[in-house]
Every structure is written in structure tokens, then in C-alpha cells.
C-alpha positions in Angstrom: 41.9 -181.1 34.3 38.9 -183.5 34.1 39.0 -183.3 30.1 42.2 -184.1 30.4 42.3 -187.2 32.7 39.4 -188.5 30.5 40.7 -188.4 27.5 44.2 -190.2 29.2 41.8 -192.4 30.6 40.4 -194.1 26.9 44.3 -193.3 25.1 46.5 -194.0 27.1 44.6 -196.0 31.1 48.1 -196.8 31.3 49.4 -193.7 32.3 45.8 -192.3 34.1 47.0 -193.3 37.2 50.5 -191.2 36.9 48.5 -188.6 36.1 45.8 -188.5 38.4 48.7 -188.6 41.2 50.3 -185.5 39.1 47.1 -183.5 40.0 46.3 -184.5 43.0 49.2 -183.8 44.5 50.9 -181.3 43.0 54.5 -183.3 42.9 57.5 -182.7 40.8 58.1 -185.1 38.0 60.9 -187.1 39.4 59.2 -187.4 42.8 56.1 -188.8 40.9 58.5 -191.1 39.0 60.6 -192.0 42.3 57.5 -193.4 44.0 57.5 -196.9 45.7 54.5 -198.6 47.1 56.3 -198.8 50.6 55.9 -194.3 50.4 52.1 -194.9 50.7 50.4 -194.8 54.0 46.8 -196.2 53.3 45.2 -195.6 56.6 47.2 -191.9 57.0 46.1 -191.3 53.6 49.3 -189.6 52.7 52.1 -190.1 50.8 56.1 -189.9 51.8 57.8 -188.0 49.4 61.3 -188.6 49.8 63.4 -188.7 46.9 63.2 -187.9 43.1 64.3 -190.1 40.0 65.9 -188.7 37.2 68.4 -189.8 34.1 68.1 -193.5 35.4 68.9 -192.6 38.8 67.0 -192.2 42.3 68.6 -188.8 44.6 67.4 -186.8 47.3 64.3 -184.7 46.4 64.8 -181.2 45.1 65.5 -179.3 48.8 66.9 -182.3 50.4 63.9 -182.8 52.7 61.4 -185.2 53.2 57.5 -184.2 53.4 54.2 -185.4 53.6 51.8 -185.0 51.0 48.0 -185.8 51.4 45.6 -188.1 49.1 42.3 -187.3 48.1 39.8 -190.0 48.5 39.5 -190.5 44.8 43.2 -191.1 44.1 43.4 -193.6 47.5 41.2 -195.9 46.0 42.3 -195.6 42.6 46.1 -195.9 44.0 44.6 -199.1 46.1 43.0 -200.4 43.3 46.2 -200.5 40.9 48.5 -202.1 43.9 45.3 -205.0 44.9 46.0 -205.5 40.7 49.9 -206.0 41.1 49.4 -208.1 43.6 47.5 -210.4 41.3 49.8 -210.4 38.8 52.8 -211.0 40.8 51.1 -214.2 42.1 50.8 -215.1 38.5 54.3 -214.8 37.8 55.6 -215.8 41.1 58.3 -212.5 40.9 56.8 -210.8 43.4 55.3 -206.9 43.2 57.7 -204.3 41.6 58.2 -201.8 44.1 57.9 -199.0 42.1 54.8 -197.9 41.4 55.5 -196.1 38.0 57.5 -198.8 36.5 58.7 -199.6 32.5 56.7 -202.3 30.8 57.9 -205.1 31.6 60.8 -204.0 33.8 61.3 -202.7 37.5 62.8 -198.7 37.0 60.7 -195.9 36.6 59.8 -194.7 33.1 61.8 -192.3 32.1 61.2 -188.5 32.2 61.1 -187.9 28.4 58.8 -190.7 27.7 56.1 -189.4 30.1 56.2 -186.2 28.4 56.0 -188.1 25.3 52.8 -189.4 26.5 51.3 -186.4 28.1 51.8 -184.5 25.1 50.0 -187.2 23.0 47.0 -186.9 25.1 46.9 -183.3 25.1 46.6 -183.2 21.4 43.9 -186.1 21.1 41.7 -183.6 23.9 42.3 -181.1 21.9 44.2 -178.8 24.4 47.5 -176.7 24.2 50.5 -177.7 24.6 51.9 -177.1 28.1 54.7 -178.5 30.1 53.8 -180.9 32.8 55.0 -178.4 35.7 52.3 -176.5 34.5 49.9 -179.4 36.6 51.9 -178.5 39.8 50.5 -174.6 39.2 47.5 -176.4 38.2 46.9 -177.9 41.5 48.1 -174.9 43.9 45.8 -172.6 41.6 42.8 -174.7 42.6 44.3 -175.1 46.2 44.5 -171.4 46.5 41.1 -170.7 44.9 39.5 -172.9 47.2 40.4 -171.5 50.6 43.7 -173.2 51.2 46.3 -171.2 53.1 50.0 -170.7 52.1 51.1 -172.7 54.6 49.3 -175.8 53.5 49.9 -175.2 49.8 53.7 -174.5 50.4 54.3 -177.5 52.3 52.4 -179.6 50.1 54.5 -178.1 47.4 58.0 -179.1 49.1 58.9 -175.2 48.5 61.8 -174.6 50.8 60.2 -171.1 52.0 56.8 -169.1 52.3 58.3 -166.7 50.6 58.6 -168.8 47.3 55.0 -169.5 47.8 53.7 -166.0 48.1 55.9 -165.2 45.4 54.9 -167.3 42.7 51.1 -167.9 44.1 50.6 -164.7 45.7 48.1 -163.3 43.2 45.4 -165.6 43.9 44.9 -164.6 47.6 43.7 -160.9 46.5 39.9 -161.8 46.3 40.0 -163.7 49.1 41.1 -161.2 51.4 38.6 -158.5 49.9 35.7 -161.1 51.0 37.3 -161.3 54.5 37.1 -157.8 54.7 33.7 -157.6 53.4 32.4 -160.1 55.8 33.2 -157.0 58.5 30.1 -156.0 57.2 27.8 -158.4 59.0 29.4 -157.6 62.4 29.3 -153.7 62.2 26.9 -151.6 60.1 24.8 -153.4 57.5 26.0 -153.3 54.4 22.7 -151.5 52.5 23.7 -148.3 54.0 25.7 -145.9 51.9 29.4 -146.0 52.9 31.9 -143.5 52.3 35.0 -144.9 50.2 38.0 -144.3 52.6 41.8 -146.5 52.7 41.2 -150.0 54.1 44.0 -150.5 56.3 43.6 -154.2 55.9 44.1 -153.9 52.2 47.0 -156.0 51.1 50.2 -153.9 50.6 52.7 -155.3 48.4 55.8 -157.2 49.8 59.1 -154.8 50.4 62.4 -156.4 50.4 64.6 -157.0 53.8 67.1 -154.1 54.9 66.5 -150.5 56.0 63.5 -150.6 54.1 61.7 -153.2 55.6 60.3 -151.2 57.9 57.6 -153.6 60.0 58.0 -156.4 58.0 57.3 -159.4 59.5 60.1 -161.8 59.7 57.6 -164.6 57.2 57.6 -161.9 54.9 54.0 -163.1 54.3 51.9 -159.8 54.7 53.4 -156.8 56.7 51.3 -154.2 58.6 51.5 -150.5 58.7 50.7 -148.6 61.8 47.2 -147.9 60.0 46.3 -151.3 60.4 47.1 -152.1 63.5 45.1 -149.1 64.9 42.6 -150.6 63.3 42.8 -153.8 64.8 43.3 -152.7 68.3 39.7 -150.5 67.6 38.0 -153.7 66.7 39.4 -155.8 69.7 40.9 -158.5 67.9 43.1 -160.9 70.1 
């Protein structure tokens, strides 16, 4: 990610911006491309993502729904500093600032869909990466959610995904390792760890989702992680409210 946003920043500082929003936030392409200055809450630090742009049109975001989706630090200022420099040159011209924020040279729309792969593409070669498809920066940036603590929940609804259960199903393979180092840190409130344990079934090991119907057994209805009657023995042994 930072290779690539360096390289875009000496090939193509035109389009760092757009891309630095792409990773920082995880949005679709035509919500990126939809974005107005008046979607930007500077003090919230957040921005509103409510609609999508696509074949020279504007429409409703991909589920209909409107949702917030938090700033970094880093892209505020950089986001501030780009508008403070519209500003300047609409007094220049005396037309006033564009309201959209990813705008054609010298026009108002948004640039196009194909020409911003165009361009990403062109800076992936001169970094000398892959070639990927710029979704793949909306896995990117729920990969290094995930990885770094974030819940489903946050990630899901930062995402716009209409249900958990999208998120678990497409992201679900990160949260492994982090639930063996919750379980782990059991370990400091019971035995220590140096004594010899015997290897027995952890009851709070994640068990695979199973599919609604007769099946489903005790499924919760989020479909997010289910418990057997193992585990919540286990849980009523340790006292956990």
C-alpha cells in the first residue's frame, strides 16, 4: 500500500488523493467517484457516503443505504488541504469550487470509471507490482482492519455490506488467530502457562458456520459464531456474565 501511494505520489500527485481515499476507507469505486465536498464532515471526521457514480451518471449506492464512513487523521488533512487549494483557485477564476471532489480536468463530472483504472494500472507497473483490480484495495483495507483488532461489526458497516453475514463470509478467515490469542490469554487468569497442559477440545474453538433450517441447530440468529452445549458449560464454569 505505501509503495504504492508513493510511487502515485511522484507519477501521477493527481490522482494520490483518489487513492489515498480508496485505502483509507475502503469504498467502492463509484462511491469514491460520487464524492462531493458537501459529504465531508471536517469536525466529525467522517464522510457521508450516499450515492455512487457510474456511466456518467450519479444513483443510489450499491444497497440503497446511506452510511458513515470514518477518516484517518492523515487523509483529513490531506482531503483539507486539496479543498483550502480549490478554494484558491476558484477565486482565481471567479467560477466558484467544483463540488465534486474527483472531478475531469477542466470540467465539473467525475472521472470516469475506466480512466481511473487506466491510471491505477499505470502506477502499478512503474512500482513494479501486479496487476490487480482496484476492489482488490477494498479487501486491502478490511484485511488490515481485521488484522489489527477491528470487529465485524465495524468493518461491515464501514464496508456498506448489507449483512454480517457477507462480512464473515468473505473476511471470516482473518479472525482465526485472533480468537486463539483470546483464548490463550485464559492463561494468565487460571493456571500459568509454564505448566504442562494436557491437549483436550477447546470448546471456544471456532466451529464453522452451518446453514439456516433443521440443521441450524443453536445458531444464533447473526449467524456470526454459534455455540454448542460444550461451550456454554464452559462459560457458565468460568462465570462470565
Amino acid at each position: 500500500m505505501s509503495h504504492f501511494l508513493n510511487n502515485c505520489r511522484e507519477y501521477r500527485p493527481d490522482f494520490h488523493p483518489f487513492f489515498m481515499t480508496a485505502f483509507r476507507t475502503g469504498m467502492r469505486l463509484g462511491e469514491l467517484l460520487a464524492l462531493k465536498w458537501d459529504d465531508v464532515d471536517w469536525h466529525g471526521k467522517f464522510i457521508r457516503v450516499n450515492k455512487s457514480f457510474r456511466r456518467g451518471q450519479f444513483a443510489p449506492t450499491k444497497t440503497g443505504k446511506i452510511r458513515r464512513v470514518d477518516m484517518s487523521d492523515q487523509l483529513l488533512a490531506l482531503l483539507h488541504s486539496k479543498h483550502v487549494e480549490r478554494k484558491k483557485e476558484a477565486l482565481k477564476s471567479g467560477i466558484g469550487v467544483i463540488p465534486c471532489i474527483f472531478h475531469e480536468r477542466g470540467g465539473t463530472m467525475p472521472v470516469s470509471q475506466n480512466y481511473v483504472r487506466q491510471v491505477f494500472w499505470g502506477v502499478l507497473k512503474k512500482a513494479g507490482l501486479r496487476r490487480i483490480r482496484i476492489h482488490d484495495i477494498r479487501h486491502t483495507f478490511a484485511s488490515l482492519l481485521l488484522t489489527d483488532g477491528a470487529s465485524l461489526v465495524y468493518v461491515k458497516e464501514q464496508l456498506g455490506h448489507s449483512s454480517i453475514q457477507m462480512t464473515v463470509d468473505i473476511y471470516g478467515h482473518l479472525i482465526p488467530s485472533a480468537n486463539r490469542d483470546a483464548v490463550n490469554r485464559l492463561d494468565e487468569e487460571g493456571q500459568p502457562a509454564t505448566q504442562p497442559q494436557q491437549k483436550r477440545h477447546n470448546p471456544l474453538q471456532v466451529m464453522p458456520l452451518q446453514p439456516y433450517g433443521a440443521e441450524a441447530g443453536t445458531r444464533t440468529p447473526t449467524g456470526i459464531l454459534p455455540l454448542d452445549p460444550e461451550c456454554i458449560a464452559a462459560l457458565n464454569l468460568m462465570k462470565i456474565d
